[in-house]
Structure formats: structure tokens, C-alpha cells
C-alpha positions as CSV (number, residue, x, y, z in Angstrom):
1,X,95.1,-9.1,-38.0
2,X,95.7,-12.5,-36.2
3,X,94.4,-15.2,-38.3
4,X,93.7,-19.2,-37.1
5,X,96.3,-21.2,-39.6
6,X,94.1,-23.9,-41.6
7,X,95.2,-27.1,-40.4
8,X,97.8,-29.4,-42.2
9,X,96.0,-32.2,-44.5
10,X,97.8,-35.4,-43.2
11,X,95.8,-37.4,-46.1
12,X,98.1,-39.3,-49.1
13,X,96.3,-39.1,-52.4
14,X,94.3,-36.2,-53.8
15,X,93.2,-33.8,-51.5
16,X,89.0,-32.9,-51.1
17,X,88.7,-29.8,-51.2
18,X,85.2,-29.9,-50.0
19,X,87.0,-31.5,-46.8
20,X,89.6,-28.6,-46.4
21,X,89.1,-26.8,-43.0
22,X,88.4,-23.0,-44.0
23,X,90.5,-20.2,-42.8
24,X,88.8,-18.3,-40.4
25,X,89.6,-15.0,-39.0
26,X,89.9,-13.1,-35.9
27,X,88.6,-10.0,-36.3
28,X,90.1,-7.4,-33.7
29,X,88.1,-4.2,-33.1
30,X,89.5,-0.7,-34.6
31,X,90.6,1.4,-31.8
32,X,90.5,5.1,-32.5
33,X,92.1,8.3,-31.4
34,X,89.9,10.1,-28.4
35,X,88.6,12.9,-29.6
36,X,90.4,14.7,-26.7
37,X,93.9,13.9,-28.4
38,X,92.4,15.9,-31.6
39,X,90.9,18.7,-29.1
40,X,94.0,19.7,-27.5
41,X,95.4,20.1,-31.5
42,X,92.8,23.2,-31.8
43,X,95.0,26.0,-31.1
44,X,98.3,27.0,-31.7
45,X,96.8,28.5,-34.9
46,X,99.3,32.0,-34.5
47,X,102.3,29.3,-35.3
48,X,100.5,27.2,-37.4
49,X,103.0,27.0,-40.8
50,X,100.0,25.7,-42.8
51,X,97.4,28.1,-41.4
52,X,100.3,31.1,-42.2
53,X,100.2,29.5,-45.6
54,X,96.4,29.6,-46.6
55,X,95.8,33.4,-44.7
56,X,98.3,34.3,-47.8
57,X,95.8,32.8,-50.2
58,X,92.3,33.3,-49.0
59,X,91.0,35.8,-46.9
60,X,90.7,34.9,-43.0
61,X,87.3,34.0,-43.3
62,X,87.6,30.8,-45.7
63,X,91.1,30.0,-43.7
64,X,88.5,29.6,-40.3
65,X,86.3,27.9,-42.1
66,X,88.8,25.5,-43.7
67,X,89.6,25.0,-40.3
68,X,86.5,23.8,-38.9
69,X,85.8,21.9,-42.0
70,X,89.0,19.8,-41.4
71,X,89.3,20.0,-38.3
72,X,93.4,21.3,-38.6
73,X,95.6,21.2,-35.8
74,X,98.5,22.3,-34.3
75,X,101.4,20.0,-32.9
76,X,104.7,21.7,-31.7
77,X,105.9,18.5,-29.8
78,X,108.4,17.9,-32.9
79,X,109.0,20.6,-35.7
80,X,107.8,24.4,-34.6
81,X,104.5,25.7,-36.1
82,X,103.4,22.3,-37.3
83,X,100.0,21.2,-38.7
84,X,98.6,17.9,-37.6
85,X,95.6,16.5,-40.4
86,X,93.0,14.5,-39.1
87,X,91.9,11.3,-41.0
88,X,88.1,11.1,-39.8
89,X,86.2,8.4,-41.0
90,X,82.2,9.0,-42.3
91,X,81.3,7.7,-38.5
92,X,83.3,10.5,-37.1
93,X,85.8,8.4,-35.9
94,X,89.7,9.6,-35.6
95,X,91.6,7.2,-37.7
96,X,94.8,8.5,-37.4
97,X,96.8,12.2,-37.3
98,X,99.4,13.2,-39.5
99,X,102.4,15.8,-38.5
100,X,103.9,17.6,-41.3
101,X,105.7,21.1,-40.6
102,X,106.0,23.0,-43.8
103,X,108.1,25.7,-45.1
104,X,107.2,29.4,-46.0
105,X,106.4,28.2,-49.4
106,X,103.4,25.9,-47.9
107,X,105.5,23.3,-49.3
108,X,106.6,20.1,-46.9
109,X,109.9,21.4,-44.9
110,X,112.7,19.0,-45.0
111,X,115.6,17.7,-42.4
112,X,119.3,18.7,-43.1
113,X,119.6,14.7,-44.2
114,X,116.7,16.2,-47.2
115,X,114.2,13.7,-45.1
116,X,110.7,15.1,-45.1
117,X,109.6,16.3,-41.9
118,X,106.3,14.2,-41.6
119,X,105.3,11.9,-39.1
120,X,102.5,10.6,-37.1
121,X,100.5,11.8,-33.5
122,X,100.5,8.2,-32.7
123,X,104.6,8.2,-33.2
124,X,104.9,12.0,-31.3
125,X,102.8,10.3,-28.0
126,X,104.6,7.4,-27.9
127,X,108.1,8.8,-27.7
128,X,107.2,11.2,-25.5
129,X,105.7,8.8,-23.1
130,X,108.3,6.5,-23.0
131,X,111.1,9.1,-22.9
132,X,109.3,10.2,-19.5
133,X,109.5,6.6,-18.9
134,X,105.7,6.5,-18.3
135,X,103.2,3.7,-19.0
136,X,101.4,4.1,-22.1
137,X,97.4,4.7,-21.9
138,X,95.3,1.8,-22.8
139,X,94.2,3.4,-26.0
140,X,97.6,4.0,-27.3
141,X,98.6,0.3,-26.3
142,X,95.9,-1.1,-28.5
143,X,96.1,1.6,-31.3
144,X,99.8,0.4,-31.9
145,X,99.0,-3.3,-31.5
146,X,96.9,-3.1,-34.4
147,X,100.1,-2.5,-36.8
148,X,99.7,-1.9,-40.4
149,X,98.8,1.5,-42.0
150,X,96.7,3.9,-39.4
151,X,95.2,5.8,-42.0
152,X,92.5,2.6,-42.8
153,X,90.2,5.7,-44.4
154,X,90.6,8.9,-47.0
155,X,91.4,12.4,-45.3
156,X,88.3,14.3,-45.4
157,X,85.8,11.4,-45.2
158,X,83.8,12.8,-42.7
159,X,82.8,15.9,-45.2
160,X,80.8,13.0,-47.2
161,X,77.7,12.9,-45.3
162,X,77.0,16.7,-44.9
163,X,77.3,17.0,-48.5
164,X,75.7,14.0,-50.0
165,X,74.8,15.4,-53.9
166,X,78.0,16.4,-54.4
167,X,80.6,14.9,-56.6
168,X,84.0,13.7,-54.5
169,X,87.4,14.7,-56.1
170,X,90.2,13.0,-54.3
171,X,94.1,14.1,-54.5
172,X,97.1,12.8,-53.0
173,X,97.9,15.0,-50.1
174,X,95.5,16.6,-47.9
175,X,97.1,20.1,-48.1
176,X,95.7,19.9,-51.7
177,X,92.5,19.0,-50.8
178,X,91.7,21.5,-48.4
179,X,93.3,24.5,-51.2
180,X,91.2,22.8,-53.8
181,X,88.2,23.0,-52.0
182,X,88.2,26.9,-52.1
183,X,89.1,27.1,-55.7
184,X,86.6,24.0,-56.8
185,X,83.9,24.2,-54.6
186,X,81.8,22.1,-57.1
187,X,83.4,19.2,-55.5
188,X,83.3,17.0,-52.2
189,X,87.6,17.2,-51.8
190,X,89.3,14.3,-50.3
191,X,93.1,13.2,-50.1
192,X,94.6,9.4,-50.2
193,X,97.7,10.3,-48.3
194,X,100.0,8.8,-50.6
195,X,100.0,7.4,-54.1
196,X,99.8,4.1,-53.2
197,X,96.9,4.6,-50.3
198,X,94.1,4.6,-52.7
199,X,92.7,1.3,-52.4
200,X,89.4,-0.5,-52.3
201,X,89.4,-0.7,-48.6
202,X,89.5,3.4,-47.7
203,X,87.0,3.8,-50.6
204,X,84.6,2.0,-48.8
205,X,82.3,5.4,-47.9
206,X,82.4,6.1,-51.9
207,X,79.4,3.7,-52.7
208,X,77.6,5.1,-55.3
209,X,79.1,8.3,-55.0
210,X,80.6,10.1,-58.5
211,X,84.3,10.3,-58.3
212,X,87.3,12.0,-59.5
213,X,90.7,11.4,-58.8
214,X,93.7,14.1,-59.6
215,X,97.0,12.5,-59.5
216,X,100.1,14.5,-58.7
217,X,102.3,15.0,-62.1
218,X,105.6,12.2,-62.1
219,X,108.6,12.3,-64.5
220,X,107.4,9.3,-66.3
221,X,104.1,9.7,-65.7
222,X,103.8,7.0,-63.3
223,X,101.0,8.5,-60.9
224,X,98.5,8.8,-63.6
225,X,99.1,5.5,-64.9
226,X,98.8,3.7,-61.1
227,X,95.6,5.9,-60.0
228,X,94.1,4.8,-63.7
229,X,94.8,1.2,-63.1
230,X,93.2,1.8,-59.5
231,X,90.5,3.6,-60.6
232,X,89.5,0.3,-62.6
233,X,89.4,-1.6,-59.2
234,X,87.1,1.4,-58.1
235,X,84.6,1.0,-60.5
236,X,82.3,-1.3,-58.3
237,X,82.1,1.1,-55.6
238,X,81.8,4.4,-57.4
239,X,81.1,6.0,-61.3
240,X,84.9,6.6,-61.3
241,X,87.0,9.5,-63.6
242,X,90.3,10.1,-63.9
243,X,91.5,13.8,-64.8
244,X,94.1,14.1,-67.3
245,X,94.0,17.8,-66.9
246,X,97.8,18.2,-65.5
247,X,98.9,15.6,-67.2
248,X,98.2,17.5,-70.7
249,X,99.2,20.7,-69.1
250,X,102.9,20.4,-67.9
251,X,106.0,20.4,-68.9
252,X,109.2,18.6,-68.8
253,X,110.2,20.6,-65.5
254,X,106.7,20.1,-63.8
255,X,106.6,16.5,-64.2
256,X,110.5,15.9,-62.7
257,X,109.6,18.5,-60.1
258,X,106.4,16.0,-59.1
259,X,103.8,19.3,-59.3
260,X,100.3,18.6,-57.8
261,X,97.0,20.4,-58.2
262,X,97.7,23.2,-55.8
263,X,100.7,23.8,-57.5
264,X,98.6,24.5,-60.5
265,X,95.6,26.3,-59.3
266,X,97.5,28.8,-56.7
267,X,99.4,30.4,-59.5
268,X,95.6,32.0,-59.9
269,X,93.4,34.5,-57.3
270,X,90.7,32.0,-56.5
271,X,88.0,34.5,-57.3
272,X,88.2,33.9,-60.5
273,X,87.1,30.3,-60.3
274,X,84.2,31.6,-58.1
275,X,80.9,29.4,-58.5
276,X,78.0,30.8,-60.9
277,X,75.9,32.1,-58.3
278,X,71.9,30.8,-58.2
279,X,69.5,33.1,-60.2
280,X,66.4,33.4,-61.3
281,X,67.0,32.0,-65.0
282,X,69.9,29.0,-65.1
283,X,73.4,30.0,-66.7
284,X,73.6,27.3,-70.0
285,X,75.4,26.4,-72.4
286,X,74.5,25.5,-76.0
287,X,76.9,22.9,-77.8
288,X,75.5,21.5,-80.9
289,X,72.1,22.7,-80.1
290,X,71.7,21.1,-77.5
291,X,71.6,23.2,-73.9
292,X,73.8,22.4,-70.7
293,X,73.7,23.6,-67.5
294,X,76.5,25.4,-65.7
295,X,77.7,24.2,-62.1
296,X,80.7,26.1,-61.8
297,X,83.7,27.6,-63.1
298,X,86.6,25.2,-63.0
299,X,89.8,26.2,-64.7
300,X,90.9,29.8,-66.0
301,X,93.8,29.4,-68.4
302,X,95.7,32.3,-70.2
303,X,96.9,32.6,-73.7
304,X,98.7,35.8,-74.8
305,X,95.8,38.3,-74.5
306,X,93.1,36.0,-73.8
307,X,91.6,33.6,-71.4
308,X,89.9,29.9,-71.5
309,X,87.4,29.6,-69.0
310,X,86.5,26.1,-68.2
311,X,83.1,25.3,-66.8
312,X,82.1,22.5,-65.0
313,X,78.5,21.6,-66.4
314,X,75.7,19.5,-64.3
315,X,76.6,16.2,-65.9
316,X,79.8,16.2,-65.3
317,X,81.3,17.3,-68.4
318,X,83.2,20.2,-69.4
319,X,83.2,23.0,-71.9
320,X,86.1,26.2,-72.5
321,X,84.6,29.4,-73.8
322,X,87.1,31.8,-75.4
323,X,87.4,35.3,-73.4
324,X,89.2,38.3,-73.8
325,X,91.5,39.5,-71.0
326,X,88.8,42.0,-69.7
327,X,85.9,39.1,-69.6
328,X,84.0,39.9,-73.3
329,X,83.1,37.0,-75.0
330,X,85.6,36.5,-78.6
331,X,84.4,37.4,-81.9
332,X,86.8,34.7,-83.2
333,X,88.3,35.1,-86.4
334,X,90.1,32.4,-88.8
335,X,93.1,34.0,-88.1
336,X,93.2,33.8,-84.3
337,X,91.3,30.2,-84.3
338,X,94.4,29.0,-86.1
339,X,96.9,30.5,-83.6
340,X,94.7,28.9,-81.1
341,X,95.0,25.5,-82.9
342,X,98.5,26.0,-82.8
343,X,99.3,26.3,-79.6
344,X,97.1,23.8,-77.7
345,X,95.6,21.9,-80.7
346,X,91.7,22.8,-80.2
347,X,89.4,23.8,-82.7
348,X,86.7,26.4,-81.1
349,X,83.3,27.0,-83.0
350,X,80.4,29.1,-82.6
351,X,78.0,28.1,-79.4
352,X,76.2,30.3,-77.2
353,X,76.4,31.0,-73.1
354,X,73.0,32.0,-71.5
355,X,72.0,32.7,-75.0
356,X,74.5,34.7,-76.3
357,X,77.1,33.8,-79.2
358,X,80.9,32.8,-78.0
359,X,83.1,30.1,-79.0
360,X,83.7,27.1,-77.2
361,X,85.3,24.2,-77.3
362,X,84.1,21.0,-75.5
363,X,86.9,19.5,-73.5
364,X,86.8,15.8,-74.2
365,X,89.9,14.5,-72.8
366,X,90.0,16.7,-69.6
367,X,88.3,14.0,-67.8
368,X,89.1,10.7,-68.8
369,X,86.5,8.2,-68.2
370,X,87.1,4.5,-66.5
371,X,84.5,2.0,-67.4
């Protein structure tokens, strides 16, 4: 952004500050993609990589849904099968498009120099233009002149008006965010980009909004320690929380190998994180006496024969309830609550689930609060 340089203070002696000349700025208007660029994306979906990738995990339903939500495209102007993802601000305005081809896996394919094979619409038209050694449209022109980073919002911004009572989750790559948003649909799912995109400025369209941020795992746990620190900068915009839930998780190999959310949650069917379904009477839960109301399911977790379900309750807390491999509620006994404690250090006691005796723990450290 050009800027008017404050004028030299010629003056000996102390300087006035009340005399100072203020920096002013010039303010350039944002110029955005056409939405015809993003149009002729819509197809291509037969090659799509990405699109191959989420038919092998939900049915082709949710994958044309997922779609539409996020507007995914197609670009074969650089890698075969590519997806393009749209950053679309809450106006509806096209921020910028990212190119990433990916690998059967649904992982990010790499270069035979081990480079990722990512880069951006704005790149792909420009080379193609001048290697045709045509002018370059007057939009493009003034998209590049404005430098800096093109994606000035969060990846799936435009979702936030549509669903305005819902709380936002926000992860680091948008192929995670649109995965997540099958298996979590309690949540409004966003993506930064990058680590280091979350900022102040693209959380603009978060005022007031209740937020959660998932960072990816790091060796030295790096990621959660930046997105904590930012979600402290956050805190004027948004109510903002930071999940610790694969940081408590992983191992040694997760952490080196950098593994996200989707890493995590595709290892399950996502049925089985399903939402609890309206009824007539509202699914509880009764911790301490006192009675909670169920939003959704949010993490299934195996141990030897059993399973932790985690439910996401109305306030935004959390609760695991102790299940057998078949779906019964545990008749705990001492003997298994201690091999319980044993591996993962919790301590269930008696509560109840629509009004029937379990055991449950309350998870107080899967979300970690910022004040």
C-alpha cells in the first residue's frame, strides 16, 4: 500500500510532537477475482484428485454438497487433476484461488525436487498470458499490483453468514476444513492457509462469533504454541479456544510427521460422529447433578474393547461417556476404571445420559480456554 512519507523536521532543539505532520495513507481499492475466473473452475470434477479423494470417504451425496458449499474447482493448466480452493470473503467476494494437485493419498503431491505442488490462479493466468505474449486483462494488472499476500481473508468465510448460531472452528489447510465439516458438523469450518496466516486482519468477519482453532501437530510443538499466542491477539474480535485435543493425543511419529485434524478423524467412518438428531425430549447429560445439553457427537476413541465417545454439549464444553464395542453403556468396575486410569490418566464416575446411568468423564483440557 503506497503511503505519503511524513516530512523531514528541519527544526534544531526538541521536537513538538503536537507539530509533527501525521502519516497519512493512500488507501488503494481491493481488486477481486471475476466470478467468471471461479466459474470456468466448476467442472473437471471426473479428474479432480481432491474430489477422487472425498468420494472414498463420504458418499457422493456430501462430496456434491461439499462442492457447492466451497465452491471447489478444477485447474489442469499446471499439475493433472488439480483442485483450485476459493478464498471468498463474507461479501462474496473472490479473494484469491489456490492450486494444489494432490496424491492418491488426498495428501499434497510433491515435485521430483520434493517441492510441493501448490500455487496460485493468479500465478497460472499470468504465465500463461505472457507465454502467449498477450496483454494482461485489466483486472489481473491491478490484482498483481496490489502485492503482498492474496489471501487478505480465511478460506470458507463466505459460509459465516448462512450459518450465523454456529460456532466457527478454523484449521490450517482448507482440505481439512472441508473433511472436518462432514465429521463435525456442529461447527462453522474455516482454514488460515498457513500457520502463520491467522492474523487479526482475516479475522475480521469473526466479531463476536465463538471460535476454535485446531492447529496441525509439529515436532516441537510449535503450531500450538504460535496459534495460542495468536489466539490472545484474537480475543477482541471473538470468545477464542484453542483445542489441545491432538496435541494430547499423538505420538512422537505424529508430531515429526506434522499430522493435522483430517489425519486424525479419517482413520474413523464419519457415521459414527453423526449429530444427535432433534427429538421430541432433548438428549442430556447429568454431571454433578447438574443437566447438559447434547449438540453433537465429537470424537469416538477406542481402547482395547471399548469406546470413548466425546460429546460436544450446548455450551461449549465436552464430556466422554464410557461405551462398550457394541454401543451399551459400561457398568464400570474398579478394576477396569484403573486400567483406564492407566492408560490415559482419567478418572470416570457415575453420571447419567438422557437419564440413564453411564460413566463419564468431563474433558477439561480438550479445549483449552484463552482469556
Amino acid at each position: 500500500m503506497a503511503q505519503i512519507k511524513e516530512a523531514r523536521n528541519r527544526h534544531c532543539g526538541p521536537v513538538n510532537h503536537d507539530q509533527q505532520y501525521k502519516k497519512r495513507e493512500i488507501r488503494k481499492s481491493i481488486t477481486y477475482i471475476p466470478f467468471d475466473v471461479l466459474a470456468q473452475s466448476q467442472q473437471g470434477y471426473e479428474t479432480n484428485r481432491f474430489v477422487t479423494y472425498l468420494h472414498s470417504l463420504f458418499s457422493i451425496d456430501i462430496t456434491h454438497e461439499l462442492i457447492l458449499q466451497y465452491r471447489i474447482g478444477t485447474s489442469a493448466s499446471r499439475w493433472p487433476g488439480a483442485t483450485v480452493f476459493w478464498w471468498i470473503d463474507v461479501s462474496g467476494n473472490i479473494r484469491a484461488g489456490q492450486v494444489k494437485q494432490f496424491d492418491d493419498t488426498g495428501h499434497t503431491a510433491k515435485s521430483t525436487d520434493g517441492h510441493s505442488r501448490t500455487t496460485w490462479v493468479h500465478s497460472i493466468l499470468k504465465y500463461s498470458y505472457e507465454a502467449s505474449r498477450e496483454s494482461l486483462p485489466g483486472w489481473l494488472s491491478a490484482y498483481l499490483e496490489q502485492g503482498g499476500n492474496f489471501a487478505s481473508c480465511l478460506f470458507g468465510e463466505h459460509l459465516l453468514t448462512e450459518n450465523a448460531g454456529k460456532p466457527v472452528a478454523i484449521v490450517e489447510a482448507p482440505a481439512t476444513a472441508i473433511v472436518a465439516s462432514v465429521y463435525l458438523p456442529a461447527f462453522v469450518w474455516l482454514a488460515a492457509g498457513s500457520l502463520s496466516y491467522l492474523t487479526t486482519e482475516r479475522c475480521q468477519a469473526l466479531a463476536g462469533r465463538q471460535v476454535f482453532l485446531f492447529p496441525d501437530l509439529s515436532a516441537d510443538g510449535r503450531a500450538f504454541t504460535l496459534w495460542s499466542s495468536k489466539a490472545k491477539e484474537l480475543t477482541d474480535i471473538a470468545t477464542v479456544t484453542v483445542s489441545d485435543l491432538l496435541e494430547r493425543s499423538a505420538d512422537i511419529t505424529e508430531r515429526v510427521q506434522g499430522l493435522d485434524l483430517r489425519d486424525y478423524l479419517t482413520r474413523f467412518d464419519y457415521r459414527q460422529f453423526r449429530p444427535v438428531q432433534p427429538t421430541e425430549d432433548k438428549q442430556t447429560l447429568t454431571i454433578d447433578g447438574q443437566e447438559h445439553e447434547i449438540n453433537a457427537i465429537a470424537v469416538i476413541t477406542e481402547i482395547d474393547s471399548y469406546k470413548i465417545v466425546t460429546y460436544l454439549l450446548r455450551n461449549a464444553k465436552v464430556c466422554d461417556v464410557l461405551y462398550t464395542a457394541s454401543g451399551e453403556l459400561v457398568n464400570l468396575s474398579e478394576d477396569f476404571s484403573q486400567v483406564i486410569y492407566a492408560r490415559i490418566g482419567k478418572v470416570f464416575r457415575p453420571g447419567k445420559i438422557n437419564g440413564v446411568d453411564c460413566f463419564l468423564f468431563p474433558v477439561e483440557k480438550l479445549l483449552k480456554y484463552v482469556s
